[in-house]
Structures are given as C-alpha cells and as structure tokens.
N, C-alpha and C positions, 0 to 999 in steps of 0.2 A: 504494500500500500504506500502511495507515495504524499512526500510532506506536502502541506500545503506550499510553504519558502519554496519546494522545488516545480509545481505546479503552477501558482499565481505567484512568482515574487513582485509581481509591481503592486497588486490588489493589497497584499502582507505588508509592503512596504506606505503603501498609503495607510492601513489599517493603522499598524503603529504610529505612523507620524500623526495622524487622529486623537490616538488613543495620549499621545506624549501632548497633546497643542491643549487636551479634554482636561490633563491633568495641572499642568501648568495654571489654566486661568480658573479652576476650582481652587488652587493652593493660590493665586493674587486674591481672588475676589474673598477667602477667607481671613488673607492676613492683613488687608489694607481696608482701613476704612475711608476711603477717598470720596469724592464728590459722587450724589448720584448720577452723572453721565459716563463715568468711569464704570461703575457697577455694573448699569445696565449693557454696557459695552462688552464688558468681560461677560458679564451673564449669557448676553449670546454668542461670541466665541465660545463657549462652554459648551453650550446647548447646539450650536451648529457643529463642532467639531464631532460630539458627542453621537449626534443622530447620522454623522457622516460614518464614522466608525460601525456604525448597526447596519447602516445599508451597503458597504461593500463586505460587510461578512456573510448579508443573503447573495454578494455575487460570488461567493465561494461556494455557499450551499446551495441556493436555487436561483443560476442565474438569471431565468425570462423576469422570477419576482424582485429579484436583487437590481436589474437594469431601468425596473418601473419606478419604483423606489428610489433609485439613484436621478430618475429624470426628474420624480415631483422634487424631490432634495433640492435641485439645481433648479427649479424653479420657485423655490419658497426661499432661494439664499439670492438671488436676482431681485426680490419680492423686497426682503430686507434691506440690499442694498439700497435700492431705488427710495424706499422709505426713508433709512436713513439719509441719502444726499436732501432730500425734501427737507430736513429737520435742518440742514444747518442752514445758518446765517449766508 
C-alpha cells in the first residue's frame, strides 16, 4: 500500500502548509490581544486555512467530493476577499 507523501506529494505538501498557517494564527490570535481588526483578520486566516486543510484531504480520499469542495472553498475565499477590499478606506 502506498504512502500518501509518495502518491499526492503536492496535495500532502499543501495539507501541511494549511495545517502549519491553521496553527500559527490560532497561537497569534490566543497570545495577543491587539485591536479588533487584527483579531478578526487572524480569525479568518485561521478558519480559511483550516477549512482548506479538510478539503484537500477529501482530494486524497474522495476526489470528485474533494475537487467540489475545493471549488466552493475558492469561491467563499474570492467572497472574503472582495468583502474585505470593500471594508477599507
């Protein structure tokens, strides 16, 4: 049976880089107590990296679900962006 690393290593490789960006702004956003636009910035780096991380581990298990997934993701993080350019000055 073969590893995942040897089968998907870019999928594996994005997975952690997810999984290390998911953990990083959970350890800022616990240890600083900065302005709330800081917060809510980090909250969703958190929650985007986070949710990005689930959806390419369905394209290691199921990919047709894993690739549906991965399109609404990309359009809910376009969704975000676009919001937030709207917010600034």
């Amino acid at each position: 049976m073969a590893e995942p690393f040897e089968t998907h290593p870019a999928i594996m490789l994005i997975f952690i880089t997810a999984i290390l960006v998911c953990t990083a702004a959970a350890a800022i956003k616990t240890s600083n107590d900065n302005s709330s636009i800081h917060c809510i910035i980090v909250t969703k780096i958190s929650l985007l990296s986070g949710s990005l991380a689930t959806s390419v581990l369905l394209l290691v298990i199921l990919p047709p679900l894993g690739w549906l997934i991965l399109i609404i993701w990309t359009f809910f993080l376009v969704k975000q962006i676009y919001d937030g350019m709207l917010q600034l000055p």
